[in-house]
N, CA, C and O atoms as a GROMACS GRO file, in nm:
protein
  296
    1UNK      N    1   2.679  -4.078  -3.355
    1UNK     CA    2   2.661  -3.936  -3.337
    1UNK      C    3   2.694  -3.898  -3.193
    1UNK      O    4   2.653  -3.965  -3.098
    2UNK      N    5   2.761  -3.798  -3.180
    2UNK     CA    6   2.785  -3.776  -3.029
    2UNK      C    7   2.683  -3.633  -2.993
    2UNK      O    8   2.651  -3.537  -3.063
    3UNK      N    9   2.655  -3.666  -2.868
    3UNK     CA   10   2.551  -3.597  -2.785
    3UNK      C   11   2.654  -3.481  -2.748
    3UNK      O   12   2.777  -3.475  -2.747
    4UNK      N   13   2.529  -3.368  -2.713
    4UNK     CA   14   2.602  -3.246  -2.658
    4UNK      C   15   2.687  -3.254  -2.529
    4UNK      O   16   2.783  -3.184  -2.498
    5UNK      N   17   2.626  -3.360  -2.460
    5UNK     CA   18   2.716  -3.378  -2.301
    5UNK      C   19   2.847  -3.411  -2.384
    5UNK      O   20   2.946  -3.338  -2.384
    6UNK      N   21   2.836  -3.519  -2.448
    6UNK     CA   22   2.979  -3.641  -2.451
    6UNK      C   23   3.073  -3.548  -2.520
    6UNK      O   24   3.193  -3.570  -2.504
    7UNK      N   25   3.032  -3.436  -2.600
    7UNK     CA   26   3.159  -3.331  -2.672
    7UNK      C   27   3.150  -3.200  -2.524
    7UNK      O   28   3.249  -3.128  -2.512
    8UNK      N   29   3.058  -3.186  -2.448
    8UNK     CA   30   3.135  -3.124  -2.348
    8UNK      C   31   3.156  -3.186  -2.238
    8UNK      O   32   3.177  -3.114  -2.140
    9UNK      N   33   3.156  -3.335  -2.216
    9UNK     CA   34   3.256  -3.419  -2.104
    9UNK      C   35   3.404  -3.446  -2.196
    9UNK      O   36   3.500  -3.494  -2.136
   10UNK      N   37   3.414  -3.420  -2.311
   10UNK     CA   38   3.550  -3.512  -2.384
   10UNK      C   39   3.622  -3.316  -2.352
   10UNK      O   40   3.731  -3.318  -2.296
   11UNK      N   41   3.578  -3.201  -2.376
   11UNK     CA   42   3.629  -3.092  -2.372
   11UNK      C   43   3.690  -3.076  -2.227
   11UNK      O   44   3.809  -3.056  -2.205
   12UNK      N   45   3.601  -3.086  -2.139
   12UNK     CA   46   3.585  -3.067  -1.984
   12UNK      C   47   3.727  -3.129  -1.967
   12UNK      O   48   3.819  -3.053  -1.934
   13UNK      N   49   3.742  -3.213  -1.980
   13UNK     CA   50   3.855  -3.394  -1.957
   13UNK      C   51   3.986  -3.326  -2.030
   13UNK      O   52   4.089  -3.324  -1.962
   14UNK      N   53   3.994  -3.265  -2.175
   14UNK     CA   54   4.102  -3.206  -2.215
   14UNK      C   55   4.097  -3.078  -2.125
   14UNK      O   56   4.181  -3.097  -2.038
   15UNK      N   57   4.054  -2.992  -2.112
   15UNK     CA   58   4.093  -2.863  -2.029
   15UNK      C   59   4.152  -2.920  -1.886
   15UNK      O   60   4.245  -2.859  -1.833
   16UNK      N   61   4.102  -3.029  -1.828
   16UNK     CA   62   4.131  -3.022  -1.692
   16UNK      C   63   4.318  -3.084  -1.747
   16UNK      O   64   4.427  -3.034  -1.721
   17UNK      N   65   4.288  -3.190  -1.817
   17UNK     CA   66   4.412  -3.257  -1.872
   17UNK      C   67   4.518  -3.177  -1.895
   17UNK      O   68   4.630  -3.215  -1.863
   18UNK      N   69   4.492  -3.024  -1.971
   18UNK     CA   70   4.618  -2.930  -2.029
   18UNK      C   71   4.639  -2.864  -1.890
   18UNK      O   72   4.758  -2.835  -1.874
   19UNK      N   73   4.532  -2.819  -1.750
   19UNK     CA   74   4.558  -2.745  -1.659
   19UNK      C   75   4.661  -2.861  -1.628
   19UNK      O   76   4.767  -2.834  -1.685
   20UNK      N   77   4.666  -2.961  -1.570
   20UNK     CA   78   4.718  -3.045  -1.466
   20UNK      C   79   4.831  -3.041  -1.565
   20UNK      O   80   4.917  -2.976  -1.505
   21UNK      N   81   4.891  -3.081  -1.712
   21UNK     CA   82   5.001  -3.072  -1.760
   21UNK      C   83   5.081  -2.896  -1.718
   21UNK      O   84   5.200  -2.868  -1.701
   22UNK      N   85   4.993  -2.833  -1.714
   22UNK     CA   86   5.060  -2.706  -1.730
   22UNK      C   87   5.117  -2.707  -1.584
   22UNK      O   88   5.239  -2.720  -1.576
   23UNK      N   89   5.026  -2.693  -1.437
   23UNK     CA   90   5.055  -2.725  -1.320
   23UNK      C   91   5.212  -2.817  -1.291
   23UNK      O   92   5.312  -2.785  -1.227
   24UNK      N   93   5.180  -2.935  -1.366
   24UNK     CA   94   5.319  -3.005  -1.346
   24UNK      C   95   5.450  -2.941  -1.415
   24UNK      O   96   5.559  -2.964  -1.363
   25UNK      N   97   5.444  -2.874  -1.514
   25UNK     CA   98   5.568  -2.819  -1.585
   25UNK      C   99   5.613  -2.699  -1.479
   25UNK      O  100   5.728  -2.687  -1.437
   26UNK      N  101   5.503  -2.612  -1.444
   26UNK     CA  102   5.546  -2.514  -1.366
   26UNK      C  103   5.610  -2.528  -1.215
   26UNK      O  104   5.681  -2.449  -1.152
   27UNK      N  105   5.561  -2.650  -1.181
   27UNK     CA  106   5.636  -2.725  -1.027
   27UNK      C  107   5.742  -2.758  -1.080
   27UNK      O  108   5.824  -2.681  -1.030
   28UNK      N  109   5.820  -2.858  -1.184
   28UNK     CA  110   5.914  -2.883  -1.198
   28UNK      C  111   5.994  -2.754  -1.230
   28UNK      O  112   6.090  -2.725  -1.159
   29UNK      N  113   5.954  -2.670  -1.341
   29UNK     CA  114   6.071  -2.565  -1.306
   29UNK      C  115   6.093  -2.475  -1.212
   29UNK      O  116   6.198  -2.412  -1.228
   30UNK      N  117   5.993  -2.432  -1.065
   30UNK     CA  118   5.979  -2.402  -0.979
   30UNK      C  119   6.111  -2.479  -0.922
   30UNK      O  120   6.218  -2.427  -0.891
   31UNK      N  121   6.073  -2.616  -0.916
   31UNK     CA  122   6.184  -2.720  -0.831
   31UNK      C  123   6.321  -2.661  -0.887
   31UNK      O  124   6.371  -2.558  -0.843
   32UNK      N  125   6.370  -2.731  -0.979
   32UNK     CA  126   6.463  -2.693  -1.058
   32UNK      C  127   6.530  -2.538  -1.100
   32UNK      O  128   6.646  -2.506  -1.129
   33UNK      N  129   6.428  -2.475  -1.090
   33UNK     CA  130   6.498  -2.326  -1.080
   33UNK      C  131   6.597  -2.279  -0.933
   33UNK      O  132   6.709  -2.237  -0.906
   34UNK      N  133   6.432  -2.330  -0.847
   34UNK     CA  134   6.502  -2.214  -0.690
   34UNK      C  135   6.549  -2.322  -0.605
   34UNK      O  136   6.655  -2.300  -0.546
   35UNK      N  137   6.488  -2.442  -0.586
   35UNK     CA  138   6.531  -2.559  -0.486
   35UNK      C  139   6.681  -2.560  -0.443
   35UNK      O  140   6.759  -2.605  -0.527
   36UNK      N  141   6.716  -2.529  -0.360
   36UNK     CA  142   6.846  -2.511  -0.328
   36UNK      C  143   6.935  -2.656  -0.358
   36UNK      O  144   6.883  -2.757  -0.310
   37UNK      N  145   7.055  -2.675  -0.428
   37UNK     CA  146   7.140  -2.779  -0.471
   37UNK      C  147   7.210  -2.823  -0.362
   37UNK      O  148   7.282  -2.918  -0.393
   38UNK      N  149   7.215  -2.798  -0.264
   38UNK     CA  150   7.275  -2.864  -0.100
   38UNK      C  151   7.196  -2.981  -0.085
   38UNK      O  152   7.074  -2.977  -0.073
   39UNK      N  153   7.276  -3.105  -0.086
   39UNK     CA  154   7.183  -3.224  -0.052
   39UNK      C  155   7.140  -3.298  -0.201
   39UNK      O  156   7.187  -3.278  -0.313
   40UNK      N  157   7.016  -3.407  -0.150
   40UNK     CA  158   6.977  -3.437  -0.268
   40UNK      C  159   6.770  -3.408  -0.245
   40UNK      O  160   6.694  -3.500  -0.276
   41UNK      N  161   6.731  -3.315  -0.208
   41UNK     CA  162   6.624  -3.271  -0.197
   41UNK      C  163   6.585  -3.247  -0.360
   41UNK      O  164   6.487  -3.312  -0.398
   42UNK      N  165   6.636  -3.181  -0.436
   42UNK     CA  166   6.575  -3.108  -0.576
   42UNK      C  167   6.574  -3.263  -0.654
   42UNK      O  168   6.483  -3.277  -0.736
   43UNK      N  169   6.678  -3.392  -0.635
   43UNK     CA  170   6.716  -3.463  -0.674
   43UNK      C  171   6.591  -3.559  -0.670
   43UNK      O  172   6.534  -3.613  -0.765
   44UNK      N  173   6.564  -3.566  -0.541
   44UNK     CA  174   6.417  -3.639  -0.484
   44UNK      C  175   6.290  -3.588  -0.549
   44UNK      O  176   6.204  -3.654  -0.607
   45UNK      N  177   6.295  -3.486  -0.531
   45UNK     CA  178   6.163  -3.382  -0.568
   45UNK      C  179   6.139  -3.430  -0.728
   45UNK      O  180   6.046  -3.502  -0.764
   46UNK      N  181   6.236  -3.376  -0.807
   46UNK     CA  182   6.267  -3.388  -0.935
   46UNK      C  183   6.175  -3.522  -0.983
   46UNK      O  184   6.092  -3.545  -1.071
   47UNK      N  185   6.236  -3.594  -0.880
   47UNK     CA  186   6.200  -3.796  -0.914
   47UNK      C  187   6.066  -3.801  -0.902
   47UNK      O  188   6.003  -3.840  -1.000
   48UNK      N  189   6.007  -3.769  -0.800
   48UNK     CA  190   5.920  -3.788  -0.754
   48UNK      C  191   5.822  -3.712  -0.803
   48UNK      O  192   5.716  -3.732  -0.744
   49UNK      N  193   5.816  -3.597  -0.927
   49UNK     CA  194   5.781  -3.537  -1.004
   49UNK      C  195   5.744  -3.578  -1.184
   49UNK      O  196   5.661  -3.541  -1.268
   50UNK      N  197   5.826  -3.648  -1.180
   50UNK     CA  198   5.868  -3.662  -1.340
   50UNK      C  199   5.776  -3.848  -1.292
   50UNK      O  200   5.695  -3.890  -1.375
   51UNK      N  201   5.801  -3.930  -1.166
   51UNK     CA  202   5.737  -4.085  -1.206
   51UNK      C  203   5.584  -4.043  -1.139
   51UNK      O  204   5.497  -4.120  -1.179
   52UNK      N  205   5.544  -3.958  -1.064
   52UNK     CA  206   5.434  -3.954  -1.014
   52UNK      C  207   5.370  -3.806  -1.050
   52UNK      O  208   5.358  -3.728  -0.955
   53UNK      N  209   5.324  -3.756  -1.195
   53UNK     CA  210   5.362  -3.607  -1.220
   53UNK      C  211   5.219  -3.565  -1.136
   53UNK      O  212   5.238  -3.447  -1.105
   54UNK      N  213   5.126  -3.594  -1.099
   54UNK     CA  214   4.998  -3.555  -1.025
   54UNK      C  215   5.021  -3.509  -0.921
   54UNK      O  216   5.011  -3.400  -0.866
   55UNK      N  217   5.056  -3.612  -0.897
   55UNK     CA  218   5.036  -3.676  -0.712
   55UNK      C  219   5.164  -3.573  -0.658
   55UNK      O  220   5.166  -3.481  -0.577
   56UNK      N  221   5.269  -3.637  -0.743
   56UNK     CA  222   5.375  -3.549  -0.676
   56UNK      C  223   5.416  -3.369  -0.694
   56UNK      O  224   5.507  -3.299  -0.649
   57UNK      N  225   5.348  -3.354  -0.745
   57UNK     CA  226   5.352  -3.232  -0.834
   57UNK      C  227   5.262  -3.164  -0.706
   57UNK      O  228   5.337  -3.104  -0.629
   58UNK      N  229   5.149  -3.161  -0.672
   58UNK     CA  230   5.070  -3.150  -0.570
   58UNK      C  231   5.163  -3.139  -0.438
   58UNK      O  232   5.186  -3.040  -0.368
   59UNK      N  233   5.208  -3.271  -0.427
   59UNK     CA  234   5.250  -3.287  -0.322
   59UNK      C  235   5.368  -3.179  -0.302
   59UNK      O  236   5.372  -3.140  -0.185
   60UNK      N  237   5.435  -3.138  -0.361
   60UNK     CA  238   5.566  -3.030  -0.423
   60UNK      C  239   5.522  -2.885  -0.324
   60UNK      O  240   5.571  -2.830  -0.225
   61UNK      N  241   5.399  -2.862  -0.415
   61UNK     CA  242   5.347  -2.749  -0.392
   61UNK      C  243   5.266  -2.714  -0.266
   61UNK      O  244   5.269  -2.601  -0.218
   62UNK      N  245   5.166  -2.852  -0.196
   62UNK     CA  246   5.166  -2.819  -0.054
   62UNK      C  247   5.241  -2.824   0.019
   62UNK      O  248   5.249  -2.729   0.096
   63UNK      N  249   5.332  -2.932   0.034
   63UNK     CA  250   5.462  -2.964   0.162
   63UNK      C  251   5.565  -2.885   0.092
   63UNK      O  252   5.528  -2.767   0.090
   64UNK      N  253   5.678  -2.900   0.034
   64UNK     CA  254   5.772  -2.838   0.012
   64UNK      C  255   5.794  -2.680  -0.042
   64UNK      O  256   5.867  -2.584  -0.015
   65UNK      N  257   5.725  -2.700  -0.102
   65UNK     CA  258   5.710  -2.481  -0.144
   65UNK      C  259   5.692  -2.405  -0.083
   65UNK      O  260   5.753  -2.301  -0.106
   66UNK      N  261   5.607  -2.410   0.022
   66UNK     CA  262   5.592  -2.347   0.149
   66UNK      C  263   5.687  -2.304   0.215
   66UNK      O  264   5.699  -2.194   0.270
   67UNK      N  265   5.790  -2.432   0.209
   67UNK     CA  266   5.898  -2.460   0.345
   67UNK      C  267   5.979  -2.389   0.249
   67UNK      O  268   6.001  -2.278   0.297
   68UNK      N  269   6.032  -2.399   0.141
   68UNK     CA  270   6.171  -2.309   0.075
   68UNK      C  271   6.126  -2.167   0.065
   68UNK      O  272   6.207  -2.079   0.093
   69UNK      N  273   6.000  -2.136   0.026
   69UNK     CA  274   5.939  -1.982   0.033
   69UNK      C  275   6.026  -1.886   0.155
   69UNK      O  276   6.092  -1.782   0.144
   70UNK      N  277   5.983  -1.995   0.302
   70UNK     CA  278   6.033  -1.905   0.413
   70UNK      C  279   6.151  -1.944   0.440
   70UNK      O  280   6.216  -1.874   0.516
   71UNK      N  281   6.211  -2.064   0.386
   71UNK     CA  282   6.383  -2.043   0.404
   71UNK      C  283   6.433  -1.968   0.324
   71UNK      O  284   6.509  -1.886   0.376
   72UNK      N  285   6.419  -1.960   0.199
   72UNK     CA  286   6.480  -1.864   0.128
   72UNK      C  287   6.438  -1.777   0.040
   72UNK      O  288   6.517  -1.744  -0.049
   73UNK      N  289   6.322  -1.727   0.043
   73UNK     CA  290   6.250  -1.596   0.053
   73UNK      C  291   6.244  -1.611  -0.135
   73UNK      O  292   6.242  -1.508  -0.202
   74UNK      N  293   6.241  -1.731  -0.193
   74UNK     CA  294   6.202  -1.776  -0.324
   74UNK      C  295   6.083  -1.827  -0.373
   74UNK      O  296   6.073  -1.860  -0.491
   0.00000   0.00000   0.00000
């Protein structure tokens, strides 16, 4: 029989699970939409997105989004 916590820790665990999937889809097409194609930056990003989708996905959105925002007003 499952307890009232363990069906709202297994709920808690899927909601955070669909935010962080949703978070990562929206960085990658963020990347992939505006990331400027000069170089291999979107190429890196991309990688480093799709093998590390947390970590790097995060990482996307503090260090690099920032920096293309004020280069190219995207």
């Amino acid at each position: 029989m499952f307890s009232i916590f363990g069906l709202l820790f297994a709920f808690l665990t899927f909601a955070f699970g669909m935010l962080c999937f949703a978070f990562w889809i929206w960085m990658l097409i963020d990347c992939l939409k505006y990331e400027p194609s000069s170089g291999n930056e979107k190429i890196i990003w991309v990688l480093i997105m799709v093998f590390l989708p947390a970590l790097g996905s995060l990482l996307y959105y503090i260090v690099r989004r920032p920096e293309r925002i004020k280069q190219t007003g995207q």
